[in-house]
VOMARNU-192166 format. One record per residue: x, y, z of N, C-alpha, C, CB in turn; residue in one letter; residue number from 1. Coordinates in Angstrom, 2 decimals, decimal comma. Glycine has a CB too. Layout:
BEGIN
TIPA:neast:nnorth:nup:caeast:canorth:caup:ceast:cnorth:cup:cbeast:cbnorth:cbup:type:seq
TIPA:X:Y:Z:X:Y:Z:X:Y:Z:X:Y:Z:A:NUM
...
// end
This chain:
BEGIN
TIPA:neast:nnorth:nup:caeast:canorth:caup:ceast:cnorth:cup:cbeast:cbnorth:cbup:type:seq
TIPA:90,26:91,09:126,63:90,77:91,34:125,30:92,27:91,06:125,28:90,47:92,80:124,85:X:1
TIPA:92,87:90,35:124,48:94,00:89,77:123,92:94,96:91,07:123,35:93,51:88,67:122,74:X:2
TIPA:96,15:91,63:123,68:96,85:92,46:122,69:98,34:92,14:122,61:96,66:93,93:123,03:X:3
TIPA:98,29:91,80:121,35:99,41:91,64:120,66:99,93:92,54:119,35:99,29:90,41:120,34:X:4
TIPA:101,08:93,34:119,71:101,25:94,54:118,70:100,14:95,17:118,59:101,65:94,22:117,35:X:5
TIPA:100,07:95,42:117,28:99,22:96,04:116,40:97,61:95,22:116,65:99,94:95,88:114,77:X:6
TIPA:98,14:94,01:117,07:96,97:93,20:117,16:95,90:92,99:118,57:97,53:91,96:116,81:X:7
TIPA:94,88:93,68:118,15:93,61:93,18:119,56:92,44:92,05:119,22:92,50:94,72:120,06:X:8
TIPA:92,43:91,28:120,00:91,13:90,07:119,94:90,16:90,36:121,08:91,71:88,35:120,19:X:9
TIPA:89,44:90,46:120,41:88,03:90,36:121,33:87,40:89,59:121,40:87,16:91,00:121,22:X:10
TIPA:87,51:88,34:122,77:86,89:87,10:122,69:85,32:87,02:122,69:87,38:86,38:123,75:X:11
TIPA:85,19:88,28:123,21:84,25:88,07:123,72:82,73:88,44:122,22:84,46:89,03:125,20:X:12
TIPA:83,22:89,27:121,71:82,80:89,89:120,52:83,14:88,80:119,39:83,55:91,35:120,31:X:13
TIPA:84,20:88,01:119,63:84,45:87,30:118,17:85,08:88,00:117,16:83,23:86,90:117,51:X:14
TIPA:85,90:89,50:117,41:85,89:89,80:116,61:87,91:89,92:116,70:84,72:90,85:116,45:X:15
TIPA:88,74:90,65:115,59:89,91:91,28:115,76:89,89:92,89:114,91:91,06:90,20:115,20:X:16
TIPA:90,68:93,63:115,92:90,89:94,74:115,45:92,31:94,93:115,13:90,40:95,62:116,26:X:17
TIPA:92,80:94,96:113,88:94,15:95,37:113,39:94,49:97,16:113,11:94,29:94,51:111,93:X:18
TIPA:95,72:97,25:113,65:96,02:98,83:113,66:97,26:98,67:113,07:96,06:99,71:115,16:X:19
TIPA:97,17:99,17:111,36:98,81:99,56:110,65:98,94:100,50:110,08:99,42:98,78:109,68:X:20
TIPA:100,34:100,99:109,77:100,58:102,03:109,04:100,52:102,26:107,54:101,58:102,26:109,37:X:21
TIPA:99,26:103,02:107,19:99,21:103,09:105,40:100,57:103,19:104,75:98,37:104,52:104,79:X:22
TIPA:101,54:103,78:105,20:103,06:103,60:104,38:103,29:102,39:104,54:104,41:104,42:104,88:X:23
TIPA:102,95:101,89:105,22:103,37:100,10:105,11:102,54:99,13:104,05:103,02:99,30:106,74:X:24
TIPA:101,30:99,18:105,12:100,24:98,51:104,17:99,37:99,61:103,54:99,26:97,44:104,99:X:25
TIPA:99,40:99,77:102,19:98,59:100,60:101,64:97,34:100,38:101,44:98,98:100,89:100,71:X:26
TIPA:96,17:100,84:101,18:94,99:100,28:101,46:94,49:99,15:100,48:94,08:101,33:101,53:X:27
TIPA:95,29:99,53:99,51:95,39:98,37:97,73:94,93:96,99:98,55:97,67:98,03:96,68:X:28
TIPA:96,22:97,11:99,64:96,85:95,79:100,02:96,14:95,45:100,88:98,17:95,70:100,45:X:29
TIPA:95,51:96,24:101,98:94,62:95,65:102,68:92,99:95,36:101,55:94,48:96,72:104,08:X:30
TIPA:93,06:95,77:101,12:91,43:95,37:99,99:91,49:94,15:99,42:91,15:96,36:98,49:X:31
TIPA:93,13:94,03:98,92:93,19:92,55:98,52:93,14:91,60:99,19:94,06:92,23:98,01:X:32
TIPA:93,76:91,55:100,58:93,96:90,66:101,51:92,95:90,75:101,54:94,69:90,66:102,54:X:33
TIPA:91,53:91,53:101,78:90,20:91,18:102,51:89,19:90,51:101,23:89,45:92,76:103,30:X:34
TIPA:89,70:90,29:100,40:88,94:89,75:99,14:89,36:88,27:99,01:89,31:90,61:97,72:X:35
TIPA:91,02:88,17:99,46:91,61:87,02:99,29:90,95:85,68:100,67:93,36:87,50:99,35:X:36
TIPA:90,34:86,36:102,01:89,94:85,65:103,03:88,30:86,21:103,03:90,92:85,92:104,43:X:37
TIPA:87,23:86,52:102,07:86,20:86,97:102,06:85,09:85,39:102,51:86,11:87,80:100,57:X:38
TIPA:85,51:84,39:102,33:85,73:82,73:102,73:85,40:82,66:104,04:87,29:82,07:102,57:X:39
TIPA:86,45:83,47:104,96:86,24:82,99:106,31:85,88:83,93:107,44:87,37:82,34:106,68:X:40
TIPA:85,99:85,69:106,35:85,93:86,17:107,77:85,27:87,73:106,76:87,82:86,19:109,00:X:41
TIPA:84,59:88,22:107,66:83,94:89,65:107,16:84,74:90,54:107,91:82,25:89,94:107,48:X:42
TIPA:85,15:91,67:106,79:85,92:92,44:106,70:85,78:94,47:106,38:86,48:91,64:105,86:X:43
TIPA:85,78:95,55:107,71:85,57:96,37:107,64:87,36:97,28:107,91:84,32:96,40:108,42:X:44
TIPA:87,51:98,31:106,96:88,74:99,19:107,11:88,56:100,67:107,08:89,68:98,88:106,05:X:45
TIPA:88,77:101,37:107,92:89,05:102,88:107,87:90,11:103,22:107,42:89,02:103,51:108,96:X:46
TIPA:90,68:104,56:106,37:91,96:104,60:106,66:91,70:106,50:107,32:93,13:104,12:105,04:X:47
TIPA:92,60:106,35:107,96:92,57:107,64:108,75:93,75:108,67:109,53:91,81:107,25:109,69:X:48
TIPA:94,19:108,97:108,40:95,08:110,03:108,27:96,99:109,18:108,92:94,21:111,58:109,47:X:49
TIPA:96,84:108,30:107,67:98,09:107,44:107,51:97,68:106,30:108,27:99,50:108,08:108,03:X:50
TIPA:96,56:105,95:109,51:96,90:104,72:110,41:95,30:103,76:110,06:97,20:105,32:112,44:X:51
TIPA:95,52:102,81:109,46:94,53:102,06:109,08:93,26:100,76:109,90:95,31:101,58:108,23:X:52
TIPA:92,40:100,99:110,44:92,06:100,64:111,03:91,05:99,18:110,72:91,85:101,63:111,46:X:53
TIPA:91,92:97,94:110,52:90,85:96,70:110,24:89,84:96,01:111,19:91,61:95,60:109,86:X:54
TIPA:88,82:95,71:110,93:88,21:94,92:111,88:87,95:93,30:111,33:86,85:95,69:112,25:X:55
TIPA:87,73:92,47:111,63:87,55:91,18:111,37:86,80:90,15:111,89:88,41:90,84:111,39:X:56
TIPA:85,62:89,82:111,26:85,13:89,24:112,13:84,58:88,09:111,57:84,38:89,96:112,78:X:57
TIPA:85,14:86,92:112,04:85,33:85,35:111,41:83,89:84,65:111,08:86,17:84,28:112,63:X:58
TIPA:83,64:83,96:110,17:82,47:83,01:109,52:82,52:81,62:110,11:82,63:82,84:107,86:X:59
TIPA:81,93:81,13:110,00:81,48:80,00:110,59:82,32:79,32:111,61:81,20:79,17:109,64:X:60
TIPA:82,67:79,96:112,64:82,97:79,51:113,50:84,95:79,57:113,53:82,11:78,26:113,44:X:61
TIPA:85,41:79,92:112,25:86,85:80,44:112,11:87,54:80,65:113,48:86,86:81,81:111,33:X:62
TIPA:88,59:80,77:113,59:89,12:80,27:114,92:89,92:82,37:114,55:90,50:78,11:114,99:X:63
TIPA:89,37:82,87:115,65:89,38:84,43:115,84:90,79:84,84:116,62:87,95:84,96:116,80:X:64
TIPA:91,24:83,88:117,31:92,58:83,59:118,11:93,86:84,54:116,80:92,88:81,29:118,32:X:65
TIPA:93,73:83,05:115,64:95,07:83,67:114,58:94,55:84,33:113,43:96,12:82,45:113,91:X:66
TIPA:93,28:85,04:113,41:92,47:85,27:112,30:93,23:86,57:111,94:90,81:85,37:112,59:X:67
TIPA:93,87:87,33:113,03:94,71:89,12:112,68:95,98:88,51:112,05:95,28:90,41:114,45:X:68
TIPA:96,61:87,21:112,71:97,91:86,76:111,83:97,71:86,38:110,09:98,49:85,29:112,61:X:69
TIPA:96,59:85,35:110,29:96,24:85,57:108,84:96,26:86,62:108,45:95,20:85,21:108,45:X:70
TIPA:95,68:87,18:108,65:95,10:88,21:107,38:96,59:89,39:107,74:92,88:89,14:107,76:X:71
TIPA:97,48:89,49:107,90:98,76:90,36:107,94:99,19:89,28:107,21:99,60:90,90:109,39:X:72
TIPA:99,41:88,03:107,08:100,38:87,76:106,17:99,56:87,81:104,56:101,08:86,23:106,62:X:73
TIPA:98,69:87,57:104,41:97,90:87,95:103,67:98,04:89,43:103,03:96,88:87,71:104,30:X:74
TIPA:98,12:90,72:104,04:98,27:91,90:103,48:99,39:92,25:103,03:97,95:92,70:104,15:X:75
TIPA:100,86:91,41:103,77:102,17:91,89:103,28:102,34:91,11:102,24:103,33:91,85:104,20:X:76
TIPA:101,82:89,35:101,78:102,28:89,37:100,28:101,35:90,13:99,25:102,39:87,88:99,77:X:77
TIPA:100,50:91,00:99,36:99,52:91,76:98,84:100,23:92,75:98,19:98,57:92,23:99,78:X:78
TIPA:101,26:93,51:99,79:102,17:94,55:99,04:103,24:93,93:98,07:102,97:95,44:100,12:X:79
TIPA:103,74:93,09:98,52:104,84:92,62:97,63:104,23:92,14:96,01:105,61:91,26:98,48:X:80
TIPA:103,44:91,69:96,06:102,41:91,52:94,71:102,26:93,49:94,42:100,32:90,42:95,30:X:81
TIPA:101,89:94,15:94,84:102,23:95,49:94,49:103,34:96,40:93,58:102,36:95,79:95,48:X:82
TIPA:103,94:95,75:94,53:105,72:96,42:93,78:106,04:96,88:95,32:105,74:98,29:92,18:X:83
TIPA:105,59:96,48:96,37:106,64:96,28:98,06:106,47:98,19:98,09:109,21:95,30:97,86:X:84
TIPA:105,22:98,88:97,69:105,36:100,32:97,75:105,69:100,79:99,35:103,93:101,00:97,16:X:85
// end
């Protein structure tokens, strides 16, 4: 398994697990981001007592490597489309 920050890849699973802070990304923002990439990758979130837990797990063959980078840049212009709460 791959860890970078917030970010874990599981090659082996195909999948990524993202770990952020709801004061950062609020869950608005992660719902949008996961609606905005619903295209390439299936998308599960906990939120759990401020620390938000994404999972991701890519469609047809989506390349799972930068699939947690996507989808963070994805969630921070989400907040900024928000009002940057």
């Amino acid at each position: 398994m791959l860890t970078g920050n917030n970010i874990k890849v599981d090659s082996e699973a195909k999948a990524v697990v993202i770990t952020v802070q709801s004061s950062f990304y609020p869950s608005e923002a992660i719902d949008m981001a996961a609606d905005e990439l619903s295209d390439i990758c299936e998308t599960e979130f906990d939120d759990d007592d401020g620390t938000i837990t994404i999972r991701l797990k890519p469609k047809d063959g989506a390349p799972v490597e930068e699939l947690g980078y996507e989808f963070l840049n994805h969630a921070l212009a989400c907040v900024k489309e928000l009002g940057g709460q």
